[in-house]
C-alpha positions as CSV (number, residue, x, y, z in Angstrom):
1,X,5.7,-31.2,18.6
2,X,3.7,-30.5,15.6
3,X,4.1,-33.6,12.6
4,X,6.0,-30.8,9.9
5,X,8.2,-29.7,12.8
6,X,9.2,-33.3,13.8
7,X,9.8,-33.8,9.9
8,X,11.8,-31.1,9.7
9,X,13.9,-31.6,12.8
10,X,14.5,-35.2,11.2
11,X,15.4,-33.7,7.6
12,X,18.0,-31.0,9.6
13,X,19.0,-34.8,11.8
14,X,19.6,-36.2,8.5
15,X,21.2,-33.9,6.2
16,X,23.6,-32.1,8.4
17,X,22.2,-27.7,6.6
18,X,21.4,-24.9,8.8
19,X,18.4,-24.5,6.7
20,X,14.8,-25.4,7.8
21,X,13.2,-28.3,5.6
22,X,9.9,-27.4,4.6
23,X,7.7,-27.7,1.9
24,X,7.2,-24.5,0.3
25,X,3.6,-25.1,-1.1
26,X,1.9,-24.0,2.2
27,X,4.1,-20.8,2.4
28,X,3.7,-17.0,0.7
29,X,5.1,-13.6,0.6
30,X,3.5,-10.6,2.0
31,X,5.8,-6.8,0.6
32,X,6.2,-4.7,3.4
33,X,6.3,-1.7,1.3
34,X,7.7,0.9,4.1
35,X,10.3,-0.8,5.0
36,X,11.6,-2.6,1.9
37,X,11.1,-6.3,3.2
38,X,9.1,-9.2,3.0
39,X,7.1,-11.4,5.1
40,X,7.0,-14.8,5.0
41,X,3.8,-16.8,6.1
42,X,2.5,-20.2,6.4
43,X,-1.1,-21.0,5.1
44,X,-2.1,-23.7,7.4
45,X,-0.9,-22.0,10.6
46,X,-1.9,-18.5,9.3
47,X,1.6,-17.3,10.7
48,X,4.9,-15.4,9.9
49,X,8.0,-17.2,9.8
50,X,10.7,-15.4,8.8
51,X,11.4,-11.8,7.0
52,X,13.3,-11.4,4.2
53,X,14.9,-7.5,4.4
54,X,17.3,-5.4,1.5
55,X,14.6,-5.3,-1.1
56,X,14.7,-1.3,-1.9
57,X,11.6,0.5,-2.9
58,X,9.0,-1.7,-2.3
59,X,6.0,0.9,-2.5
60,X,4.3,-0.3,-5.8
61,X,5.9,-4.0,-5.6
62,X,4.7,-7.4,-7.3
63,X,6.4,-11.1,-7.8
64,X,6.2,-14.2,-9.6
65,X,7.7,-17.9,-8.1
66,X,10.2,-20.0,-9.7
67,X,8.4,-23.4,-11.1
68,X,9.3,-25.1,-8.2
69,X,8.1,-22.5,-5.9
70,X,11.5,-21.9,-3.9
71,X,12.7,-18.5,-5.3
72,X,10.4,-15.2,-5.7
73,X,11.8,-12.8,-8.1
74,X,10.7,-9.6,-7.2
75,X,10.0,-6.3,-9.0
76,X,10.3,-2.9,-7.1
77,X,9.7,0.5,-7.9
78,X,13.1,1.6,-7.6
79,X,13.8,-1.1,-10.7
80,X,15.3,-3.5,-8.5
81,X,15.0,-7.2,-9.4
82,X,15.1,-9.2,-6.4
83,X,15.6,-13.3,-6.5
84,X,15.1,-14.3,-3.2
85,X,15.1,-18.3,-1.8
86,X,12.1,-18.6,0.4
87,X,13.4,-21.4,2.4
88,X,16.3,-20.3,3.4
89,X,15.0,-16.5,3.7
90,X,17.5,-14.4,2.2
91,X,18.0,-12.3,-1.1
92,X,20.2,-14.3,-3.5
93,X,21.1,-11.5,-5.9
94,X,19.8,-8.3,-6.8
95,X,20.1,-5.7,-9.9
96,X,18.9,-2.3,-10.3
97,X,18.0,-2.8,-14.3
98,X,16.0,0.7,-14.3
99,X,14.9,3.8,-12.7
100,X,11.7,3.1,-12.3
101,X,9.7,-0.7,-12.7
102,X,6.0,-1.4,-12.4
103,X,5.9,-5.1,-12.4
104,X,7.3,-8.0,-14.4
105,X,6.5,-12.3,-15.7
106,X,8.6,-15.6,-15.4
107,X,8.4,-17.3,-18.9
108,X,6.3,-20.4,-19.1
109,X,9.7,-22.7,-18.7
110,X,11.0,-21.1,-15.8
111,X,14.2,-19.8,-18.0
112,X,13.6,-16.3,-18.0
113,X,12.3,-12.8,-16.1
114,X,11.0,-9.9,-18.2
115,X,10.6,-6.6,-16.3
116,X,8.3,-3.9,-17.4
117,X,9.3,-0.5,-17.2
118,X,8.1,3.2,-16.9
119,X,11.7,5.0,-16.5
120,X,13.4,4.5,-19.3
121,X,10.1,2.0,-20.8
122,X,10.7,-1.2,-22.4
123,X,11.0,-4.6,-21.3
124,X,14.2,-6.3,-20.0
125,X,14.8,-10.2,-20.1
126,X,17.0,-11.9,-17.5
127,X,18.2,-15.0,-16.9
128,X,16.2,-16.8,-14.0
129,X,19.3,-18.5,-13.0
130,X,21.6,-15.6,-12.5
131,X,19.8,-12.7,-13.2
132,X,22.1,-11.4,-16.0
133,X,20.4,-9.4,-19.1
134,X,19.4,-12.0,-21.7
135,X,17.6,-8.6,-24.1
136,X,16.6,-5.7,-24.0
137,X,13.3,-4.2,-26.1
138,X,12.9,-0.8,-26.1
139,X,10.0,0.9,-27.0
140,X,9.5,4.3,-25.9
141,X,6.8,4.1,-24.1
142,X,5.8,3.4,-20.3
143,X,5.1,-0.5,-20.1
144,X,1.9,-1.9,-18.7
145,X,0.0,-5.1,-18.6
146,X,3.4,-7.4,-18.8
147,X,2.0,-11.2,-18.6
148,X,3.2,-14.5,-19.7
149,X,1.7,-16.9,-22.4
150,X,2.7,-20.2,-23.8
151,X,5.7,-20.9,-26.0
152,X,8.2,-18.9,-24.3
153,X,6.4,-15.6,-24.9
154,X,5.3,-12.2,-22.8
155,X,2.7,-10.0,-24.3
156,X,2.3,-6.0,-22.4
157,X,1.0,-2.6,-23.6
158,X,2.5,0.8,-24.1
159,X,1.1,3.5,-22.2
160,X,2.3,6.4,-24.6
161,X,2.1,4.8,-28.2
162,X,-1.4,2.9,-27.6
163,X,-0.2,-0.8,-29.0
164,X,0.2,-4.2,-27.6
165,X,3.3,-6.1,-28.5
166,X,4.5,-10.1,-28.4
167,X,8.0,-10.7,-27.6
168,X,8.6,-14.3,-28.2
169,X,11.8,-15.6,-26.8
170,X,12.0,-19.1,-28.1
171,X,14.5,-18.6,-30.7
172,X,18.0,-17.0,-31.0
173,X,16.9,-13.5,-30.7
174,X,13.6,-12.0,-29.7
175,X,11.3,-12.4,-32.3
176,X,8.4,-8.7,-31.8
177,X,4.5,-8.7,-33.1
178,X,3.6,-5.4,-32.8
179,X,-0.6,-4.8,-32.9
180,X,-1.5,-0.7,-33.5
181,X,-4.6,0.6,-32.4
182,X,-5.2,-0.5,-29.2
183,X,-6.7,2.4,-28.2
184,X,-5.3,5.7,-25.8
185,X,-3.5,5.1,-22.7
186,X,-3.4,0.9,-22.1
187,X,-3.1,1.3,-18.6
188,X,-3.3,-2.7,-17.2
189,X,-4.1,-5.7,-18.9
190,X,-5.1,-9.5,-17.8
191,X,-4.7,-12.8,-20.0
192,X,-6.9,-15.6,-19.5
193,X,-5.9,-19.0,-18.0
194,X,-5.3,-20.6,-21.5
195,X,-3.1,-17.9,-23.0
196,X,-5.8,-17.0,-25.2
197,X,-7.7,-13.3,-24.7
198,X,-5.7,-10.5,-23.3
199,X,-7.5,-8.0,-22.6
200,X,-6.2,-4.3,-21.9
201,X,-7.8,-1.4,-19.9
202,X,-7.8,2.0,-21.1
203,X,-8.2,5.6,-19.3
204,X,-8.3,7.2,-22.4
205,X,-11.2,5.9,-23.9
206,X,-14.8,4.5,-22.9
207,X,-14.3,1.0,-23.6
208,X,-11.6,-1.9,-23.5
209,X,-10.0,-3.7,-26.1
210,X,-9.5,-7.6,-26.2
211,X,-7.3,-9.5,-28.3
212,X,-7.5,-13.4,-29.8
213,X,-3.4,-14.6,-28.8
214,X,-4.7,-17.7,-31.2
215,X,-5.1,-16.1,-34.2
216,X,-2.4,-16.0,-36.4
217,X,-2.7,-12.0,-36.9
218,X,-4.1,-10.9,-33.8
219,X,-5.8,-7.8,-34.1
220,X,-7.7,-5.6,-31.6
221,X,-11.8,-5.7,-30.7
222,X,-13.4,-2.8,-29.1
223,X,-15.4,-4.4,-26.1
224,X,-18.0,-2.7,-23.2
225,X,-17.5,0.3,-25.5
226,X,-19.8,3.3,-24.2
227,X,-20.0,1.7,-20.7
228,X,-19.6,4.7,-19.1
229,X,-22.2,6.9,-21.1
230,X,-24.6,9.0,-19.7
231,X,-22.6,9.5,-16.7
232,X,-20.2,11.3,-15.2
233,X,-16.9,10.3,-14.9
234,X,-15.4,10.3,-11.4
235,X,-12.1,11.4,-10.3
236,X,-9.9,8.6,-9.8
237,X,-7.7,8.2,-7.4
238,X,-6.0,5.1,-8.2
239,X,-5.7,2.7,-11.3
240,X,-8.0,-0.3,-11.3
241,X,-5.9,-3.6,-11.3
242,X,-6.6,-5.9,-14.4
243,X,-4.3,-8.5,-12.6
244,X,-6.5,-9.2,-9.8
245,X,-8.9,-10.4,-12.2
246,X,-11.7,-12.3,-11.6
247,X,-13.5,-15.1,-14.1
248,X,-16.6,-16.3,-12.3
249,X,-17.9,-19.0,-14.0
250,X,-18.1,-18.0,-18.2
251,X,-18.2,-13.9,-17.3
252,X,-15.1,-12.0,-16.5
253,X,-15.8,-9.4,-13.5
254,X,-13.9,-6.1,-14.7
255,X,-13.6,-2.5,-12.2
256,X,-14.8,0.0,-14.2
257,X,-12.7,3.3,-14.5
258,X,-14.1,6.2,-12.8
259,X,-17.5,4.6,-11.8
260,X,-18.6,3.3,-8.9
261,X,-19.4,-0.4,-10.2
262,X,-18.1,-3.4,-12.0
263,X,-18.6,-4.9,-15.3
264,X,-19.8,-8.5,-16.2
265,X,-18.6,-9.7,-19.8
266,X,-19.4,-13.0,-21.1
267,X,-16.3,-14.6,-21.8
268,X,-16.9,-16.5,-25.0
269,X,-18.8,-13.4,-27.1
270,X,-17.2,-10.5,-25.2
271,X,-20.2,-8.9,-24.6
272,X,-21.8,-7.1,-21.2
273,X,-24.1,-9.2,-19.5
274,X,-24.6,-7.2,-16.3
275,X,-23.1,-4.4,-14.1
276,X,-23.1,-4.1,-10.3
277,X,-22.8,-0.9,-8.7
278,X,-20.5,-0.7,-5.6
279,X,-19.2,1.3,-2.6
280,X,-16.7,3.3,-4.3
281,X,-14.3,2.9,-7.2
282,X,-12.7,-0.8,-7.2
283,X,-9.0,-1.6,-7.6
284,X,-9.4,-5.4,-7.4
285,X,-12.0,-7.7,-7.9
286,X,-11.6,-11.1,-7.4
287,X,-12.7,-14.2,-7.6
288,X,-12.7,-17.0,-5.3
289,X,-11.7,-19.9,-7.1
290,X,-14.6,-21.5,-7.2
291,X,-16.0,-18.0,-9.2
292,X,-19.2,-18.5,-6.4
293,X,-17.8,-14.9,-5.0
294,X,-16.3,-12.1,-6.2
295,X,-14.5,-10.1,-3.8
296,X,-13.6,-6.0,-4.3
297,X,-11.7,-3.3,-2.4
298,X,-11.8,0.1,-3.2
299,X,-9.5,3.6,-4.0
300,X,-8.8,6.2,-1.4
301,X,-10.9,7.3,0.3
302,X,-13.0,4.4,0.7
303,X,-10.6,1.6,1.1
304,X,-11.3,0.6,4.3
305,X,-14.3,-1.3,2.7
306,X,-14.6,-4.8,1.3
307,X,-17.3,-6.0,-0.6
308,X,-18.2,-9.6,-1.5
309,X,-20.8,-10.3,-4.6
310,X,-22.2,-13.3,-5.6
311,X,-21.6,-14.4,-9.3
312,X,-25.1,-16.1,-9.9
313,X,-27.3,-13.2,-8.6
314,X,-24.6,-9.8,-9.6
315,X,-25.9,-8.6,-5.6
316,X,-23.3,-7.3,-3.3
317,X,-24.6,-9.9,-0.4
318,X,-21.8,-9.0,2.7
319,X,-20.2,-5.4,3.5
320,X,-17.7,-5.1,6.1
321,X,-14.5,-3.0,7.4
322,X,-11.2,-4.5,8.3
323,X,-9.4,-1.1,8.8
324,X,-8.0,1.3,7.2
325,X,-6.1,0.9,3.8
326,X,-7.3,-2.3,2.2
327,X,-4.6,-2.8,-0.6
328,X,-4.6,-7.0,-1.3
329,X,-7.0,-9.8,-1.2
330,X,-5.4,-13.5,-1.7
331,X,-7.6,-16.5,-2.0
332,X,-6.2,-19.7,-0.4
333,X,-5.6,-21.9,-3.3
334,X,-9.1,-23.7,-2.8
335,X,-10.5,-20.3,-1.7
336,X,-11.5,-21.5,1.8
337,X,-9.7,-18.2,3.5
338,X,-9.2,-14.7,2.1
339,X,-6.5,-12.9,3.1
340,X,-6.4,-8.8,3.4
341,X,-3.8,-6.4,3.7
342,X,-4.7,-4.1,6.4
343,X,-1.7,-1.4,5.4
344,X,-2.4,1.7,7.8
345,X,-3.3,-1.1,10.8
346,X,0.3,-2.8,10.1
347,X,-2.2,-6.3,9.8
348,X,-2.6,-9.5,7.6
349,X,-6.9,-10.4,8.3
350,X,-7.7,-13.7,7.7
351,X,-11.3,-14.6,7.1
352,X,-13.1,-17.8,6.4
353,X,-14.8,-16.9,3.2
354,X,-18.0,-18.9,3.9
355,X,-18.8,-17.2,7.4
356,X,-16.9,-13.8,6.9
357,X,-15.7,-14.7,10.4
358,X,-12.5,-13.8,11.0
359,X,-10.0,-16.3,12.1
360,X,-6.8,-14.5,12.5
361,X,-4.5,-10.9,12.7
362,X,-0.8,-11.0,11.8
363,X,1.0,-8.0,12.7
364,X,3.0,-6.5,9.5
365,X,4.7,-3.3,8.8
366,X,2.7,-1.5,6.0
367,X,1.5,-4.3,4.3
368,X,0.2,-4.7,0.4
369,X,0.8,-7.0,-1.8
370,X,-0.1,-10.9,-0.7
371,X,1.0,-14.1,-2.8
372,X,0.7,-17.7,-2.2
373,X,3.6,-19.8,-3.8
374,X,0.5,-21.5,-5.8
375,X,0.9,-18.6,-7.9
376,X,3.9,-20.7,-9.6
377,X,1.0,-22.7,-11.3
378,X,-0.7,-20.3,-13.0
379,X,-0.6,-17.8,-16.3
380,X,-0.5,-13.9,-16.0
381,X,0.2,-13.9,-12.5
């Protein structure tokens, strides 16, 4: 008998609950996007232990972890919002709060959920407790880019209108920044780890805009602008992800709409310091936490393809094929494993990001999204 299972045995000895005591640090959550569930899996024994089912649409899903890393609240195209306990495996409540939700934040103090919104737009707040409606901030327009920053606050972009607003929750009522000219169709954004520079993607236009969060009027700076010049935009077949961002050392590693390559900007003066062109057109790219690697999957129909640069040189220095349908890479906290979802091979891959060797298949039902509960640690995530 294993040391955590003799521990837990004693805990169940002890305490008298049906529950299994574990930790939940070494645990995560993998959607199952056919069949509306979730996977749970242990890190160290690169396992499943459980399922979580009920969840509703699942097919464009993403979640965020309580501070304490027990309950995953979890956003669902169907606008479902979904607290779930990981330990004990079951949904704890559930609210349809839209038609149609693209992804959401936990406030920095754990008290509050804001969903973002494409049917009817807006952002909705609940409370992370009991999930009842704390406020409601229209703004007709799609919602994209939602992420959390200090002092109780969520920043996110609107699709249709082109500006980036700051809802600030700290006080009575929500207190709304509103920055114009963002530029034409925001269609994702990132935030760095300090809360300072969000940066938003758009498909309208041939450049991205980044915003200073410390300034006391932030206001919007054109950067990469004319990246794609010269060259012939692509069709594209699926939306980069600004979420699965990657900071390697001082550069940020952006996908680049409608090209076949991603974009290097320094972080401190915004400007390009390199491209690297790539297999096809990348959703993610990622870095390993150590920003030594960057990792990158592609859109249809090349997404049976990983690629793994190296941050120093900007050269694509391993190429290989897990199967069909690549949709999510997830770093290990220290970044000693990477692991893929496999969607059309109904697998989690596990690789050992040093070798590339692979160390592990779990079977899954239509796998995509993949998050560690050391996500609870960290901004915009």
């Amino acid at each position: 008998m294993s040391t955590r299972l003799t521990a837990a045995a004693l805990a169940l000895a002890l305490f008298g609950t049906t529950t299994l005591a574990q930790s939940t640090g070494d645990l995560g959550l993998v959607v199952e996007r056919a069949d509306g569930s979730l996977l749970v899996v242990d890190q160290s024994d690169r396992a499943s232990v459980g399922r979580i089912t009920g969840l509703g649409d699942l097919s464009h899903a993403s979640l965020v972890y309580s501070p304490d890393q027990r309950f995953a609240y979890v956003f669902g195209r169907d606008g479902g919002l979904t607290k779930v306990d990981i330990l004990e495996q079951k949904v704890v409540n559930r609210v349809l709060q839209a038609g149609n939700a693209i992804g959401g934040a936990i406030s920095d103090d754990g008290r509050y959920i804001a969903v973002s919104n494409y049917e009817p737009g807006g952002v909705r707040i609940f409370d992370a407790d009991t999930l009842a409606p704390v406020a409601d901030i229209p703004t007709d327009s799609k919602t994209v880019g939602l992420v959390d920053i200090p002092g109780t606050r969520f920043v996110f972009s609107l699709w249709d209108a082109g500006e980036t607003w700051i809802a600030d929750l700290s006080g009575a009522e929500p207190e709304i920044t509103k920055i114009t000219g963002i530029g034409t169709n925001p269609y994702d954004a990132l935030v760095t780890s300090d809360g300072r520079t969000y940066i938003t993607g758009l498909f309208g236009e041939d450049h991205l805009t980044a915003i200073d969060l410390w300034q006391d009027t932030p206001e919007p700076t054109a950067i990469l602008d004319g990246y794609s010049a010269g060259r012939e935009g692509l069709p594209v077949y699926k939306m980069p992800h600004l979420e699965g961002w990657a900071l390697a050392g001082h550069e940020f590693v952006l996908p680049a709409v409608g090209q076949h390559e991603v974009l290097w900007v320094d972080a401190r003066s915004l400007t390009q310091t390199g491209r690297t062109e790539t297999y096809g057109q990348p959703i993610f790219a990622m870095a390993r936490p150590d920003g030594r690697q960057v990792w990158v999957n592609f859109a249809h129909p090349l997404n049976d393809t990983i690629q793994v640069i190296d941050s120093v040189t900007k050269e694509v220095i391993h190429q290989f094929s897990p199967g069909p349908g690549v949709l999510h890479m997830e770093f290990t906290p220290r970044g000693r494993e990477i692991w893929l979802s496999v969607r059309d091979a109904d697998k989690i891959m596990v690789y050992d990001t040093q070798s590339f060797e692979k160390l592990r298949e779990i079977d899954a039902s239509s796998p995509s999204g993949i998050f560690f509960t050391s996500r609870a640690h960290k901004m915009g995530l």
